[in-house]
Structure formats: structure tokens, C-alpha cells
MIBAMI-70788 format. One line per field, with one value per residue (C-alpha): x, y, z; residue in three letters; residue number from 1. Coordinates in steps of 0.1 Angstrom, whole numbers, plus 5000, padded with zeros to 4 digits. Layout:
N
east	(X:...) $
north	(Y:...) $
up	(Z:...) $
r	(ALA:...) $
k	(NUM:...) $
***
This chain:
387
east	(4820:4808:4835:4861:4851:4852:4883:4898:4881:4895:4933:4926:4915:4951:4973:4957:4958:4988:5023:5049:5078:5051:5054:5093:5101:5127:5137:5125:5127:5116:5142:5125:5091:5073:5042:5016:4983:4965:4947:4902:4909:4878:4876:4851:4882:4900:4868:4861:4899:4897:4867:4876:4912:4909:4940:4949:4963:4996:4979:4955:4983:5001:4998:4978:4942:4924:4903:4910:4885:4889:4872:4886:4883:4852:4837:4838:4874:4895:4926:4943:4931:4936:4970:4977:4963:4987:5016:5012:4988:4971:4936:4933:4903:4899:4921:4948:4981:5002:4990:4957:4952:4919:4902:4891:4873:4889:4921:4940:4963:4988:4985:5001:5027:5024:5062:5051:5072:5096:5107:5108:5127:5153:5158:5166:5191:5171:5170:5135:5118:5082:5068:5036:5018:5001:5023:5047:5017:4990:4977:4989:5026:5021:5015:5046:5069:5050:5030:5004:4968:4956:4960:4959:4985:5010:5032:5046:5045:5067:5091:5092:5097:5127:5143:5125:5154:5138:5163:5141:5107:5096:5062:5045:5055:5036:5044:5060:5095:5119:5155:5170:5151:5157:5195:5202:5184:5209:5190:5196:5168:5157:5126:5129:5130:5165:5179:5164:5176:5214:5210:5242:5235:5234:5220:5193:5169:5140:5124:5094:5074:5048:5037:5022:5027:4995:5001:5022:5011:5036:5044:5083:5078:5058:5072:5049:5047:5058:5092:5099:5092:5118:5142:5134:5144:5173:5184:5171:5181:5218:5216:5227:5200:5172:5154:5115:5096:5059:5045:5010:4989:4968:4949:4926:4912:4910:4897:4870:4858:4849:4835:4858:4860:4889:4912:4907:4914:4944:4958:4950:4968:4999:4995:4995:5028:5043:5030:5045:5079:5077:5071:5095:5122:5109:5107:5149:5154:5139:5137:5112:5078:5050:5019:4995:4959:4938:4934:4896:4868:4862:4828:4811:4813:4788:4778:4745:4729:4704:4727:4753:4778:4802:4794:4802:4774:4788:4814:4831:4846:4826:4832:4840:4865:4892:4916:4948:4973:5010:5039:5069:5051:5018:5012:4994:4962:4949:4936:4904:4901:4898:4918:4918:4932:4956:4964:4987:5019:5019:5022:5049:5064:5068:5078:5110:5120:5111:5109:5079:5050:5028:5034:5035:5048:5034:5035:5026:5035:5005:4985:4991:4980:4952:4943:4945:4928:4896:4897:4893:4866:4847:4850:4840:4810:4800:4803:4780:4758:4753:4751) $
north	(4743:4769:4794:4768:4764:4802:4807:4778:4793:4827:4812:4792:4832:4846:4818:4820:4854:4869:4869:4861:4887:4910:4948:4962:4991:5000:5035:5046:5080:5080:5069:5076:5070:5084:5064:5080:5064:5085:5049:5057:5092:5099:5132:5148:5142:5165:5193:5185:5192:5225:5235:5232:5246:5272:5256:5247:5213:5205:5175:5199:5218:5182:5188:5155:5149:5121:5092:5055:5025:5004:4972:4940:4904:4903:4937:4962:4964:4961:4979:4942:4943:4972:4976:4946:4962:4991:4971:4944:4956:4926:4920:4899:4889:4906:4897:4886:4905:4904:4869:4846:4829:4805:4793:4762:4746:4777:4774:4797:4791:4806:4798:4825:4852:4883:4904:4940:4974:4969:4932:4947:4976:4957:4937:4968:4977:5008:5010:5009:5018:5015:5045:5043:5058:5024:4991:4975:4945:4972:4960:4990:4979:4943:4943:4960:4940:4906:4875:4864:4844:4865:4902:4895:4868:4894:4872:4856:4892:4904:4876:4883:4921:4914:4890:4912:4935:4972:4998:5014:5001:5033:5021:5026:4997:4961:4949:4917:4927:4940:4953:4920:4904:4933:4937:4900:4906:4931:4962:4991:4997:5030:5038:5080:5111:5120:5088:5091:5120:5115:5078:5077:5077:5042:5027:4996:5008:4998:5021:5018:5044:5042:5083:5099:5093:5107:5142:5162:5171:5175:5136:5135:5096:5104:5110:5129:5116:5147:5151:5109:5112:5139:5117:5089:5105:5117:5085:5069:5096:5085:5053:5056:5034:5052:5047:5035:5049:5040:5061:5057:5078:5054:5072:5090:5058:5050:5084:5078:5045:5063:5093:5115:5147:5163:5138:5126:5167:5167:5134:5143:5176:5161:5137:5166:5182:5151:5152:5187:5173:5146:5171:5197:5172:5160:5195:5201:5161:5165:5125:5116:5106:5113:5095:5103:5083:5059:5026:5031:5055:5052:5073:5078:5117:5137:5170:5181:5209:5218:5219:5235:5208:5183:5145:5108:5083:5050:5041:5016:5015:5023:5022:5058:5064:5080:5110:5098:5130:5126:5148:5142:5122:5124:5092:5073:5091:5124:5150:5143:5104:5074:5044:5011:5000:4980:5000:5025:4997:4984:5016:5024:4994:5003:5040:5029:5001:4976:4935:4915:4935:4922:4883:4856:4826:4793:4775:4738:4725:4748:4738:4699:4712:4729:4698:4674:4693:4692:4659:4655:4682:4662:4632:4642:4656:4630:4608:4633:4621:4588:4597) $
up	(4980:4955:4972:4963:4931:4926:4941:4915:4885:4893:4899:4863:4850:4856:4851:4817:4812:4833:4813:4840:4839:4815:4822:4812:4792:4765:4773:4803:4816:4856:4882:4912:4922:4951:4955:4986:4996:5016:5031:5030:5011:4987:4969:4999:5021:5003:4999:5039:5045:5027:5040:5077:5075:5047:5031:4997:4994:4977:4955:4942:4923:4913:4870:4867:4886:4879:4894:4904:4903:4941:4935:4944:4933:4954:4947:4977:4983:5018:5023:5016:4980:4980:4988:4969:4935:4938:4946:4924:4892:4899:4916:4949:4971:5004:5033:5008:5012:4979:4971:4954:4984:4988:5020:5032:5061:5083:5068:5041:5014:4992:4959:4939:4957:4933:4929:4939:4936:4959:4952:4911:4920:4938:4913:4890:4920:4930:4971:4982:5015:5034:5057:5075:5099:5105:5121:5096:5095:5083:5052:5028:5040:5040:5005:4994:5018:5023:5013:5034:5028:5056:5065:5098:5102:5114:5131:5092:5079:5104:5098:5059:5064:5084:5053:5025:5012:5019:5027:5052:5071:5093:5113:5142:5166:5161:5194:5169:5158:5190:5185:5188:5158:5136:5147:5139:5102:5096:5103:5123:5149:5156:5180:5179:5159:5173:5163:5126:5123:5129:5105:5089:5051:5033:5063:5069:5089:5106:5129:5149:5168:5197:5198:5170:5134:5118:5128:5152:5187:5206:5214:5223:5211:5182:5145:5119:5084:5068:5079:5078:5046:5038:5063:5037:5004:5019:5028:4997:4968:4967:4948:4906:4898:4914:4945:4953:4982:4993:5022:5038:5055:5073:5098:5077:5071:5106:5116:5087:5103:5133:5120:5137:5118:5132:5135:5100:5089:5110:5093:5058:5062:5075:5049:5025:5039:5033:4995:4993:5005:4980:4952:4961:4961:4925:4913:4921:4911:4877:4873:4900:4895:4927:4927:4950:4956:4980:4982:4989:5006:5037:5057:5025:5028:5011:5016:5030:5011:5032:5063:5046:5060:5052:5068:5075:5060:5072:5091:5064:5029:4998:4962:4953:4929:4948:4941:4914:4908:4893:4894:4869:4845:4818:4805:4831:4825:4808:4832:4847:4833:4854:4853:4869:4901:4889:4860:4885:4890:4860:4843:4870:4858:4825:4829:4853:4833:4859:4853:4864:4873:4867:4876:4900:4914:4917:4946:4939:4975:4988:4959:4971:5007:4995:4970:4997:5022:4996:4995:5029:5029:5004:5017:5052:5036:5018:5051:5071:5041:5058:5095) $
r	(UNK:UNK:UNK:UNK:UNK:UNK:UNK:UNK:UNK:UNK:UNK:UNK:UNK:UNK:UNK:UNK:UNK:UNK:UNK:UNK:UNK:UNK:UNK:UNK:UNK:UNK:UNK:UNK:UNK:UNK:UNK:UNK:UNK:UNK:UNK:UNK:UNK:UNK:UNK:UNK:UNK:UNK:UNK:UNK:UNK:UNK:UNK:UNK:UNK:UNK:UNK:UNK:UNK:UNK:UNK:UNK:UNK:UNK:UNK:UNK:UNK:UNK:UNK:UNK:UNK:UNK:UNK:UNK:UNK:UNK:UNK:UNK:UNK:UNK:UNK:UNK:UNK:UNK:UNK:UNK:UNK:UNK:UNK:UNK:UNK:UNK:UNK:UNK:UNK:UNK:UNK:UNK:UNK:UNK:UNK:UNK:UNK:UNK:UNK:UNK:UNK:UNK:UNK:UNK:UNK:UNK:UNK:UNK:UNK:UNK:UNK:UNK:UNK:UNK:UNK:UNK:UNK:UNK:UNK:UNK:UNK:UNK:UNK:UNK:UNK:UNK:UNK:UNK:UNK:UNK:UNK:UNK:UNK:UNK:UNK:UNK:UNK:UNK:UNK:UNK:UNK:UNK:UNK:UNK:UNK:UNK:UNK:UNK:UNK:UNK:UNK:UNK:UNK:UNK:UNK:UNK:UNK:UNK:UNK:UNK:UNK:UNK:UNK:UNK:UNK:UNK:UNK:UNK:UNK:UNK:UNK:UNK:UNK:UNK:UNK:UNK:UNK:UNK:UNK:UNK:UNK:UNK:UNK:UNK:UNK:UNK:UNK:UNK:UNK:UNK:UNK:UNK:UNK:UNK:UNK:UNK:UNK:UNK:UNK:UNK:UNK:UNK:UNK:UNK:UNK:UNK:UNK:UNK:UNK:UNK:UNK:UNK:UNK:UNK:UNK:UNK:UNK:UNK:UNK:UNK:UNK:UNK:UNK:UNK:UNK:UNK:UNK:UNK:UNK:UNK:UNK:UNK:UNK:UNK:UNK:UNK:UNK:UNK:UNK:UNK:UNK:UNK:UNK:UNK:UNK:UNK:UNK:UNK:UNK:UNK:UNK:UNK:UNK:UNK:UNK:UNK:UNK:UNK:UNK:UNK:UNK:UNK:UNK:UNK:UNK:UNK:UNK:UNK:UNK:UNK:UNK:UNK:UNK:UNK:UNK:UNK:UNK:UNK:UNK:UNK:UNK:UNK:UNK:UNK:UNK:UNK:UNK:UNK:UNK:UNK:UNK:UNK:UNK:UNK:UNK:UNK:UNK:UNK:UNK:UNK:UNK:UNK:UNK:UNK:UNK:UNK:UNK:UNK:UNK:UNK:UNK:UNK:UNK:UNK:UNK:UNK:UNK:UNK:UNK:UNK:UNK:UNK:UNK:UNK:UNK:UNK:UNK:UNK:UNK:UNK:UNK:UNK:UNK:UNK:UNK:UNK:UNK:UNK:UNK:UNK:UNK:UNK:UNK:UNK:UNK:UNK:UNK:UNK:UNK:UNK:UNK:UNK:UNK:UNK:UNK:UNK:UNK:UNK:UNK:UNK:UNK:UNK:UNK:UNK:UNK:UNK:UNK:UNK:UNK:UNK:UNK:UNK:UNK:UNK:UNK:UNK:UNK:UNK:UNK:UNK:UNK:UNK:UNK:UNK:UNK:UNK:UNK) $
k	(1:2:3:4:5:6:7:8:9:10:11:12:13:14:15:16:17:18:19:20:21:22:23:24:25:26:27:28:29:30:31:32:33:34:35:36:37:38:39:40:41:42:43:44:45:46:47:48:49:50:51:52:53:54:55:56:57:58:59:60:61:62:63:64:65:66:67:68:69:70:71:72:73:74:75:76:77:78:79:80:81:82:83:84:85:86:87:88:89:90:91:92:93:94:95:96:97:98:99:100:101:102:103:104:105:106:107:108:109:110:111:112:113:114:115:116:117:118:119:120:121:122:123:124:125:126:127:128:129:130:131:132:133:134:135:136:137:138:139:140:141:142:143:144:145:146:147:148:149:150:151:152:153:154:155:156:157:158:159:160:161:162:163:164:165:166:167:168:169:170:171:172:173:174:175:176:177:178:179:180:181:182:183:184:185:186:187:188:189:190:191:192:193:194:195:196:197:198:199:200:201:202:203:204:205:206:207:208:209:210:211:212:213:214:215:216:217:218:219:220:221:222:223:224:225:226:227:228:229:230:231:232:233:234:235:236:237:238:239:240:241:242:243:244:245:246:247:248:249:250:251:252:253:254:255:256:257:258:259:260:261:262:263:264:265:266:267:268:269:270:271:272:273:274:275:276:277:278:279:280:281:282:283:284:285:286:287:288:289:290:291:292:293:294:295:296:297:298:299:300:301:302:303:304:305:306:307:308:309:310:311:312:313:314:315:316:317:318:319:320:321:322:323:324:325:326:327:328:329:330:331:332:333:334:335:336:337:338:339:340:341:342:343:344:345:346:347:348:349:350:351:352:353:354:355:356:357:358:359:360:361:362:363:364:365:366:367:368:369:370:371:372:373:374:375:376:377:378:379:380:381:382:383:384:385:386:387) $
***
């Protein structure tokens, strides 16, 4: 019961203190934004990276280097939270994708779905598009494309991304969405390289992968990250009112979680080719913003003095700041500050000229559900009481 209670008091906290439709502009300047999470990438990834490839990385020469905060509603964040905070500019508890969802005797509810980027920048009439290295239901891409209580309630993500308005959704494969479904939503399904690459401009497209995404190898089924995400803006960068593109690296996360060195090198330097692709194509645009950070640490990298090495402490998330660097753009932070999570989409928000982030919707028949379902809770409790 005292979860419940929390949960309400917390819901009470932002309807009281959230503006719905706060967050537009007069004047903006940016028309396209470039937003990349590398997912579990802490500073020491990068240093690690550097150190074991001799390479300078492209986000290290981005104008504006700062530092994000990670925490969630309920302190040590998950990539649900996390994902949501940077989609949204709101805060969320874990396992909640792009929502305020409670949970009750085993079962979770919606209360609040939060508008992210994508739903705000379709409503300027910008295209928009998702690319991941992860499955369309990973949580990063959940929470620009969906609205769930749980992360891992794949099957109603799946069915909103098919109805959710993107332009493009590039993912590995769920196992979920087949051609069929996504040809009778409207989009065009694509499950290789050679097909992406001969997409006929001003197409719907949803493409799913089962080789590798986090780097190349070799894999005639995979699809590295960098050059989707050049296949992206070249699909995206035609639209008068601007276009908004979110791309994940998720497997230096997933590398991190199981301490394995090399694979986590080889995914953030993919991941940095695909920053350098996003930049160059700012640098000739001269109207695109790129942000580049994490949604948390993951491995808890230090570096051991005495050893004269770079290592993994754990084998989860921690609550490191994480990297924050921005091309084609100032304002969101002064070099070497730190900022809040949530701070990052709002502020994108506001330099795009974009409606309603940050703000929610209420939905009362969920709260009934949920109100009921307390009741029942209580008085089932208060029977046990007797017996």
C-alpha cells in the first residue's frame, strides 16, 4: 500500500505542476534535429574506446561537451526512464515507457501517456523516424514511438508503432511485427541492406533486420548503424518543415552488462561513425541540430591506476553522469556544465518551435480501473484481517 500511495502522490506532483501544451518557441532557428543515444555510454566508454583503438572520436570534436544527470522517478535509472526522460522532458518510474503508469496487485496501469519528440514533431509537420540497433520494442525506441505501463509488454508496443505516424522504423527484428502487419498499416517492409538502399524517396518504411546492427562484420543480413543512419537523413531531409530523427546505439549497453570489452569498443565506434555522418550532414545543412548522449552508464568503468588498465565494476547501470555534446546549437548548456535529464527535450522543444513538450494526457478510464482495482485490494485485505 505505501507503493500505491507513492505512486498517487507522485501523479498528484505533476498534474499540479506540469503545464499541458507548455514548451513552444517564438522564433525558432533549428529545423532538424539529430538526436543519438549511445544506450549505457558513460564518459570511461569513450576514454576505453580511445585507448584501445588509438582513434579520436567524432563527439569529442562536437563544439559543445557537457554532462547529463540519469536518475529516474525512483532513483537509479532503467533504460525505460530513461528513454522516456529524453523523449518526453518528463521523469517516469522504471519499466514505464513514455507514460506514469502505477502498479497494483501484479497488474499495471496507464495513468498519464506523455507526447514525446516524434508525436510533437508531427504535429509541426516535420517527418520523423526511429533507428536502432536494438528491436523496435527496446526501451530507447519504445519511448519515442509508444505508450506502455510496462517495457516489456512488447506485444501493445508493436501494435502502436505500426499506427504511430513515423516515417521510418529501422530495427533489428522483434519476432512481433511480420510483413503482413506492417504492409496493411501502410508501410513498406524492408528486411535488407539492398532493399534500403534502393527505398524510393518519400517512402514509409519499416525495416527489420536479423544480422548485425551494432557493427559491421561481414553479416550479408546485418545493417551497421552508421550507414542506416545516412540512409535515414537521406530519406528524411526532403520535407520544408524539417525532419526529426532519433538513432540508438543499443549494444554498448548490452556489451557493458556483460563486461565484454571488445564488443562494447566495436559498438561505440560504429556508433561514432554514425555521429560523424550526422554531423557532416549538419555542417553542409546549416539548420540541423545533433545531440549526442546516453541514457545511463552501464559497467561502472573506472580505470585502475596501478594496473594501468581500463575495467568493468558491475555488470549493471549506475548513476554517472553521462557524455551530452551538441552540434548546431549553444544554448542548451555552456561547455563543460551539467544539466538535467529532462532538461535535453524540452529545450529541443523550444529551439524547433515544437507544441507540447512537455505534457500529458489523462486517461480517466484507466484511472477508474486502477480506482476500482484498489478497492478490491483493500477490501480483500481487510477480509484476510478476519480469517
Amino acid at each position: 500500500m505505501k507503493k500505491v500511495t507513492s505512486a498517487l502522490l507522485v501523479l498528484l506532483m505533476l498534474v499540479s505542476v506540469v503545464p499541458l501544451g507548455a514548451g513552444a518557441a517564438d522564433g525558432a532557428q533549428i529545423k532538424n534535429v539529430i538526436f543519438m543515444i549511445g544506450d549505457g555510454m558513460g564518459t570511461n566508454h569513450l576514454e576505453w574506446a580511445k585507448a584501445e583503438t588509438g582513434e579520436k572520436l567524432a563527439m569529442d570534436e562536437m563544439p559543445v561537451k557537457g554532462f547529463r544527470v540519469t536518475d529516474s522517478l525512483t532513483g537509479l535509472t532503467d533504460s525505460a526512464a530513461g528513454g522516456t526522460a529524453l523523449a518526453c522532458g518528463l521523469l517516469a518510474f522504471n519499466s514505464n515507457v513514455g507514460t506514469m503508469s502505477v502498479s497494483l496487485d501484479g497488474h499495471a496501469f496507464v495513468v498519464l501517456n506523455y507526447v514525446n519528440l516524434c508525436e510533437a514533431s508531427q504535429k509541426a509537420g516535420k517527418k520523423t523516424g526511429v533507428v536502432t540497433s536494438d528491436s523496435n520494442t527496446g526501451a530507447t525506441p519504445a519511448a519515442f514511438s509508444a505508450h506502455a505501463a510496462r517495457r516489456s509488454y512488447a506485444e501493445t508496443i508493436s501494435a502502436q508503432q505500426l499506427e504511430c505516424g513515423l516515417d521510418l522504423l529501422w530495427t533489428r527484428a522483434d519476432g512481433i511485427i511480420t510483413e503482413s502487419t506492417a504492409v496493411k498499416a501502410g508501410w513498406t517492409y524492408i528486411d535488407s541492406l539492398g532493399e534500403l538502399r534502393d527505398l524510393p524517396e518519400n517512402s514509409k518504411s519499416l525495416a527489420q533486420f536479423t544480422g548485425k546492427m551494432e557493427y559491421d562484420d561481414g553479416d550479408e543480413n546485418g545493417a551497421p548503424l552508421s550507414e542506416l543512419t545516412s540512409l535515414a537523413i537521406d530519406q528524411l531531409d526532403d520535407d520544408e518543415d524539417g525532419f526529426f530523427l532519433m538513432v540508438e546505439g543499443a549494444h554498448i549497453d548490452k556489451y557493458s552488462h556483460s563486461n565484454e570489452k571488445d564488443g562494447m569498443v566495436k559498438s561505440l565506434i560504429e556508433f561514432d561513425k554514425a555521429v560523424a555522418n550526422a554531423v557532416d550532414f549538419a555542417e553542409k545543412d546549416g539548420n540541423t541540430m545533433v545531440i549526442v548522449t546516453a541514457d545511463h552508464e552501464t559497467g561502472g568503468i573506472v580505470y585502475d591506476a596501478d594496473a594501468k588498465e581500463w575495467k568493468f565494476t558491475v555488470g549493471d547501470h549506475t548513476p554517472a553522469d553521462v557524455p551530452l555534446r551538441v552540434y548546431g546549437d549553444s544554448g542548451m548548456l555552456k561547455d563543460g556544465e551539467t544539466i538535467k535529464n529532462v532538461a535535453v527535450a524540452r529545450y529541443v522543444a523550444k529551439a524547433t518551435g515544437l507544441e507540447g513538450i512537455p505534457s500529458f494526457s489523462l486517461n480517466r478510464n484507466v484511472l477508474i480501473d486502477f480506482f476500482k482495482a484498489l478497492g478490491d485490494l483493500i477490501a480483500d485485505k481487510a477480509g484476510g484481517l478476519f480469517n
